[in-house]
C-alpha positions in Angstrom: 82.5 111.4 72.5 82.1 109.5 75.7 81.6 110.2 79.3 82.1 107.1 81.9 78.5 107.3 84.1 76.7 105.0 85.7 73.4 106.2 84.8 71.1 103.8 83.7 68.7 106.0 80.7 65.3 104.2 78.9 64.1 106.0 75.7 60.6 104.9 74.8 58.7 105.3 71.5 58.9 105.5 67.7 62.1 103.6 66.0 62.4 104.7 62.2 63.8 105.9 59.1 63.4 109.3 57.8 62.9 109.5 53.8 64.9 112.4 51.9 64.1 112.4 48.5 66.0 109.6 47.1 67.8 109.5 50.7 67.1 107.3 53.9 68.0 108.2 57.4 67.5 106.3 60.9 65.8 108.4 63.3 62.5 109.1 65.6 62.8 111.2 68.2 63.5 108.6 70.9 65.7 106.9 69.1 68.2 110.4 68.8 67.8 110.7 72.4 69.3 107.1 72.8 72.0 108.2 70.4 73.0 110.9 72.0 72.6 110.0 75.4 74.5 107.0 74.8 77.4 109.2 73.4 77.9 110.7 76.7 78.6 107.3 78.5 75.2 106.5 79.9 73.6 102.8 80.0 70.9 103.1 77.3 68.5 101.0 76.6 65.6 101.2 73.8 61.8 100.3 74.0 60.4 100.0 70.6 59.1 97.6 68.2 59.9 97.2 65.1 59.0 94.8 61.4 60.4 91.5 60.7 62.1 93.2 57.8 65.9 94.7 56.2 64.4 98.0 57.6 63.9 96.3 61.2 67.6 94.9 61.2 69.5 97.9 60.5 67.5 100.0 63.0 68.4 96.9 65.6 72.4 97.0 64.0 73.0 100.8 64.0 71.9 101.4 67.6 74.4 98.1 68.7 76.3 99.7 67.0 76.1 103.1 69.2 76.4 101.1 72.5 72.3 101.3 72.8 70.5 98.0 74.5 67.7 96.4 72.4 66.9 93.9 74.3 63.7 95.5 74.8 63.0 96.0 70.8 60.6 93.6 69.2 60.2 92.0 66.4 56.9 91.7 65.1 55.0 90.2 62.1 52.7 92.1 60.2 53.5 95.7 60.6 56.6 97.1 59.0 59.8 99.3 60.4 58.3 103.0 60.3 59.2 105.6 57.7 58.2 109.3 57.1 58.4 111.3 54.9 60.9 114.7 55.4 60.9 117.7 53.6 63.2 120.4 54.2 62.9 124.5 53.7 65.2 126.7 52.4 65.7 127.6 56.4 66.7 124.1 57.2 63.2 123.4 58.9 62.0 120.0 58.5 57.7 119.1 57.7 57.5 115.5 58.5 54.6 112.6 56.8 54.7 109.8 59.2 53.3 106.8 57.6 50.3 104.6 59.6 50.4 102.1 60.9 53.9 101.3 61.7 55.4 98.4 63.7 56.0 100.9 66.5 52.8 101.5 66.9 52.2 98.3 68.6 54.7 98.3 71.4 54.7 96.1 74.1 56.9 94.8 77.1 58.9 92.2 76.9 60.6 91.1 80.3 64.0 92.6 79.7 62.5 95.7 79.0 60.5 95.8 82.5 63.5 94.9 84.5 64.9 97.5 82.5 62.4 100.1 83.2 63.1 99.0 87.5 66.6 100.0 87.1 66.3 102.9 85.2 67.4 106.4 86.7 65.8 108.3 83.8 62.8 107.7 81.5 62.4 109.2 77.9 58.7 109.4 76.3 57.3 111.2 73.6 53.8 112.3 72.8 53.8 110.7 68.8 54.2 107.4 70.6 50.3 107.4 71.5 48.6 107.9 68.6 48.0 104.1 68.8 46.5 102.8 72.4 48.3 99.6 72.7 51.8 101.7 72.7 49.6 104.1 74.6 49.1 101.7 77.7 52.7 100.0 77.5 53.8 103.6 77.8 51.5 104.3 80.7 52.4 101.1 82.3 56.3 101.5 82.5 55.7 105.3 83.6 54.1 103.8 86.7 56.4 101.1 87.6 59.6 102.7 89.0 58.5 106.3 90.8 62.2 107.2 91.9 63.5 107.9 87.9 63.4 111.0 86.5 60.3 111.1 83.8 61.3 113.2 80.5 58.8 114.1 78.5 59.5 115.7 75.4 56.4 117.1 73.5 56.1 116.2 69.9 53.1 117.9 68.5 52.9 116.2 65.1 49.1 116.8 63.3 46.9 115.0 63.2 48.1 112.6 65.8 47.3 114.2 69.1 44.9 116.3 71.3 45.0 119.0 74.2 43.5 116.2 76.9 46.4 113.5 75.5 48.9 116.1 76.1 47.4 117.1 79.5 47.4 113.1 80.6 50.8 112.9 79.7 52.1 116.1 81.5 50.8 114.6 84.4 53.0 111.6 84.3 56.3 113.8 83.8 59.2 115.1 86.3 60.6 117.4 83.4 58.8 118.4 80.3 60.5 119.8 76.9 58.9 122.0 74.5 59.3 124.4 71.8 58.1 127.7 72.1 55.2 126.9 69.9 54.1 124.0 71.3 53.8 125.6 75.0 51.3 128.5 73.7 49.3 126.4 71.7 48.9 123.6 75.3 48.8 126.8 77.6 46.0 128.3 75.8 44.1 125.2 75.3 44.1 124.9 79.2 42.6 128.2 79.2 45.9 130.4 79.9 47.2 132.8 76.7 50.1 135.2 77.3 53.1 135.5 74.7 55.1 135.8 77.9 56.9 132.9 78.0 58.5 132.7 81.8 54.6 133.6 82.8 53.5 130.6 80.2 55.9 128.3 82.2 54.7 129.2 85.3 51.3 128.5 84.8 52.3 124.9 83.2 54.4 124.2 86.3 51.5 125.3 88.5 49.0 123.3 86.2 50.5 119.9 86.0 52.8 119.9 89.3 56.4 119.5 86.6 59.3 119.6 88.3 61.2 121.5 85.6 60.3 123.0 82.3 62.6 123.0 79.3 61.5 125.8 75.8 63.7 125.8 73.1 62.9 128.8 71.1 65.3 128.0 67.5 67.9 130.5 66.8 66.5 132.7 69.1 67.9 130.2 72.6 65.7 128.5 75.0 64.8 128.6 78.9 64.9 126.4 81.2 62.9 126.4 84.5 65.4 124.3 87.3 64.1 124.3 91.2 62.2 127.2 91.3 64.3 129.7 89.0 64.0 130.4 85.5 67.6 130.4 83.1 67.5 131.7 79.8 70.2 131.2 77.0 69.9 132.9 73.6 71.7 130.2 71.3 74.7 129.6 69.7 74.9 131.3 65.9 75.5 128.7 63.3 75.1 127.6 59.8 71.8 125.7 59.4 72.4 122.4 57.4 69.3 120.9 59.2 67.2 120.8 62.0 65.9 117.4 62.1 67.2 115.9 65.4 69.3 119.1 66.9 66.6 119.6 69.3 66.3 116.0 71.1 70.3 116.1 71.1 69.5 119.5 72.9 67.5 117.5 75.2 69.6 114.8 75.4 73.0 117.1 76.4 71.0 118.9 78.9 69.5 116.0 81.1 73.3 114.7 81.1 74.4 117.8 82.5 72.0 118.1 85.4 72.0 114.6 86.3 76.0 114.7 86.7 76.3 118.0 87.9 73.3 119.8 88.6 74.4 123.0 87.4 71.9 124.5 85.3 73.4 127.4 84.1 76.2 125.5 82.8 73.8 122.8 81.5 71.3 125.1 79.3 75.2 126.8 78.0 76.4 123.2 76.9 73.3 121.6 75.4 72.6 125.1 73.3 76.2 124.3 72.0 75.4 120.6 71.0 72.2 121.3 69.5 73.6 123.7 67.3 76.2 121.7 66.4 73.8 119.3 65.2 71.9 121.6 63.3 75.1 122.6 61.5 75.6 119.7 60.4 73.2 117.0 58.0 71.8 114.1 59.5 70.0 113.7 63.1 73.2 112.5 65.0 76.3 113.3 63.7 79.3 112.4 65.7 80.1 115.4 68.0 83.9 115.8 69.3 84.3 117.2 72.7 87.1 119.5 71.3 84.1 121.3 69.0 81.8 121.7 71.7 84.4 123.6 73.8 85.7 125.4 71.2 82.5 126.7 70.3 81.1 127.7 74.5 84.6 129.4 74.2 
């Protein structure tokens, strides 16, 4: 499915392949949201590193291969292409063992990638990304180098590979901040704030860390979305659960589309729950998605 848009999208961070048993997958969560993005017709281009090895060449192949840049991927000695380990419930839910070091881990800039990064209308980051400081720092210093695009940063709270004052730094850098339910108590009552009311929870983040925008997914149960100073709510599309692993950054990814072409975000939160559920009905992190299904299914 493709969109024609002139947006110009980075996604920065981890560049990997997800271990199922016997079964290997490409994925990371940055990677999906350049996927995705990509799907809809935007200019994507990828900031990553990954080894000199087979692994390293088909993550570089399959995201040419989905009309993602990577001229900003390098290939470095030493380090190899990151894996994880992924085990799925009965439910579908997903536990992830995310091997260290990995080559992502050591991220750096080449000059494509900053001229890149100048360009860019919209800026994808995760928080797994900084559990090493040299990816750390390349992060921080592409955050700080064009101030007109839209900074997306999508909490991945993944033990033991953060803290409440990384998370806080972070927040501080974004325009628009994604989390799940879970994830938004636990960082709201480490800053000293616990409610299980989620719409006062999002205020107090917004208040807190100056956001423009807030983004909860809550699983089958919908998400909410906080959008220029009003609060939408959407309670989810009912589907078949094949698995979760990549339905909520192809949420993400289906919702920043929507507001940055047509800044409706009733309408957005409506066809990104459809996406993401679509996803989750189906195996693998970024199945193709026909237009045809997503209507069908908002219908």
């Amino acid at each position: 499915m493709s969109i024609q848009s002139k947006i110009n999208a980075i996604c920065y961070g981890e560049v990997l392949y997800d271990i199922f048993g016997e079964e290997k997958k490409i994925g990371g969560a940055p990677l999906n949201l350049a996927v995705r993005t990509a799907s809809f017709g935007f200019q994507v281009s990828m900031i990553s590193a990954v080894g000199q090895d087979e692994n390293g060449n088909g993550v570089i192949q399959y995201l040419s291969d989905n009309h993602v840049d990577v001229v900003g991927i390098n290939q470095i000695q030493g380090p190899e292409t990151g894996l994880v380990n992924v085990t799925l419930e009965e439910s579908g839910s997903a536990t992830y063992e995310i091997r260290y070091p990995a080559a992502w881990d050591f991220i750096t800039a080449n000059n494509n990638a900053l001229e890149q990064v100048k360009n860019a209308d919209v800026f994808f980051f995760g928080s797994l990304i900084c559990r090493n400081d040299i990816s750390k720092n390349t992060l921080i210093q592409l955050l700080k180098l064009n101030p007109k695009m839209l900074k997306v940063f999508d909490v991945n709270l993944r033990k033991p590979f953060y803290d409440g004052k990384l998370i806080r730094e972070l927040m501080q850098h974004a325009d628009f901040i994604k989390f799940n339910d879970e994830e938004i108590l636990e960082i709201a009552q480490q800053m000293g704030f616990q409610s299980e009311n989620l719409n006062s929870v999002i205020e107090f983040v917004v208040k807190e860390t100056g956001a423009k925008s807030i983004c909860v997914t809550r699983g089958k149960h919908g998400s909410l979305l906080f959008w220029k100073g009003k609060i939408y709510q959407h309670n989810g599309y009912p589907v078949k659960v094949a698995d979760t692993v990549g339905a909520g950054d192809s949420f993400l990814a289906s919702l920043i589309y929507q507001l940055m072409t047509d800044d409706d975000a009733k309408k957005a939160l409506d066809f990104a729950s459809a996406v993401g559920a679509i996803v989750a009905s189906k195996h693998g992190a970024n199945p193709e998605i026909l237009l045809s299904e997503i209507q069908e299914l908002m219908a």
